[in-house]
C-alpha positions, 0 to 999 in steps of 0.5 A: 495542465502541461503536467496533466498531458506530460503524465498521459504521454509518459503513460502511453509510452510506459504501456507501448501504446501507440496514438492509434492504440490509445485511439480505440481504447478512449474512442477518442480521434488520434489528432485529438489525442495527439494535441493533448500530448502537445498540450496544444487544445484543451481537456474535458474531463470526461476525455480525461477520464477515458484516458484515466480508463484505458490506463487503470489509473484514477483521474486524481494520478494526473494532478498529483505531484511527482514525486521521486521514489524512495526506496531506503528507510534510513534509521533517523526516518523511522518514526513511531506511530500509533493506530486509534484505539490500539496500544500498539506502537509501529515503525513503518519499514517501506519505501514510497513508490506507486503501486507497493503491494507489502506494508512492513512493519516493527510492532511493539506491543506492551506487557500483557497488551491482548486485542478485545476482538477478532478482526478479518479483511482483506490480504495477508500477515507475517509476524516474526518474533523478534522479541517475547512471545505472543499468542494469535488466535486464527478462527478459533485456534490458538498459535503461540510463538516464541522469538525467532518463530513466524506465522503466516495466514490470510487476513480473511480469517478472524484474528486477535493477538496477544502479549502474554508476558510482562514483558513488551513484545517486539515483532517484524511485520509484513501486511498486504495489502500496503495501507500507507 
């Protein structure tokens, strides 16, 4: 529990709260609050959940391990991975740190490889073609791009793509919002 009651002082102080601050918005009492920080009482979890509340963050934020950030991806850390029912190979190209917004990606697609449905959710993509060409077809319009060509669109509008070539098809990626 020590590092559960580190985490809330940590929080309190990253948000410049005060005591009394974090008092009103947990309708919790100040020397209540004050002992948990000491670690020096102990913690329903309906309290905690209130702290977990004032501060936005899920109750789970207070068990996980730290972690430091990092914000390289060194070339040997790359690794492919595929997705279920894609024929698509990725490199994933972030760093690892709370609250990513971007998910970057190298995407390989093979000879004549083509979605066999749209898709939408939510959030954006950017591809930029590194190698190849490839087709999107963006809520009935057709886009063809060649290397060096990008495209941008939110992800809300329905979505396929396609290799056209029989060549594989390499591309630089940029999703939001960050799924891994």
């Amino acid at each position: 529990m020590e590092e559960v009651y580190k985490k809330i002082k940590e929080l309190r102080m990253k948000h410049g709260m005060t005591l009394k601050d974090l008092s009103e918005k947990t309708d919790l009492s100040v020397s209540f609050l004050s002992q948990i920080e000491r670690g020096t009482c102990s913690l329903a979890i309906t309290s905690l959940k209130k702290i977990a509340d004032a501060f936005g963050v899920k109750i789970a934020y207070f068990f996980e391990e730290p972690y430091s950030a990092n914000y390289v991806v060194k070339k040997e850390d790359q690794k492919i991975f595929k997705i279920a029912n894609s024929d698509s190979s990725y490199i994933r190209l972030s760093g690892n740190f709370p609250e990513r917004k971007i998910e970057p990606f190298i995407i390989t697609l093979k000879p004549r490889q083509k979605d066999t449905e749209f898709v939408r959710h939510q959030g954006e993509e950017f591809y930029y073609v590194l190698k190849g060409s490839l087709i999107i077809r963006i809520d009935g319009k057709e886009y063809f791009l060649r290397e060096e060509e990008s495209i941008h669109f939110p992800s809300t509008h329905l979505h396929m793509w396609e290799n056209p070539l029989d060549q594989e098809v390499i591309l630089f990626s940029v999703v939001t919002p960050a799924i891994f």
